[in-house]
N, C-alpha and C positions, 0 to 999 in steps of 0.2 A: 504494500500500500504506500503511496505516496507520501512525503512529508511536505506540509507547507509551514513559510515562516511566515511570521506577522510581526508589527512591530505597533504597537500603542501610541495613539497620538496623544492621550491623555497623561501616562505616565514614562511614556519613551521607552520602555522594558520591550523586548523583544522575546516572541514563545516561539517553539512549535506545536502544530500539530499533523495528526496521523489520521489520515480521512483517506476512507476509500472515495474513488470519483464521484461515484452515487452523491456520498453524504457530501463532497466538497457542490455537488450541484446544489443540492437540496438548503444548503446553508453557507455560502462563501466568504463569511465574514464572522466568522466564531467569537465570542466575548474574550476579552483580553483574561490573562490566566491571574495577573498581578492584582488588578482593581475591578472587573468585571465590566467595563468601558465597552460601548458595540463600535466606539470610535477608533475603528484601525485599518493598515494600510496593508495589504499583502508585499511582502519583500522577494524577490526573486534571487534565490543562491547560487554559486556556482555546481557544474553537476560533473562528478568523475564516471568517464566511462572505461571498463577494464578491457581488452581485447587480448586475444589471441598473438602470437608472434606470429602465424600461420596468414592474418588476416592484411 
């Protein structure tokens, strides 16, 4: 399952969470984990991808 990062506009603290796609559709803006704020930004992370030497 995915992780997404978020970062709080209210308290500036930064979470993740662990949503599968369904639940990331059904609710895209999760309460913040520190103060419970619906005021937040999705943050996008860098993403490592592992491959093969073959590849």
């Amino acid at each position: 399952m995915p992780n997404y990062d978020y970062q709080c506009n209210v308290c500036k603290k930064t979470y993740t969470v662990t949503l599968s796609i369904k639940e990331h559709e059904k609710n895209p803006k999760p309460p913040c984990e520190h103060c419970g704020s619906k005021d937040v930004k999705r943050i996008f992370s860098n993403v490592t991808v592992i491959t093969s030497k073959k590849s």
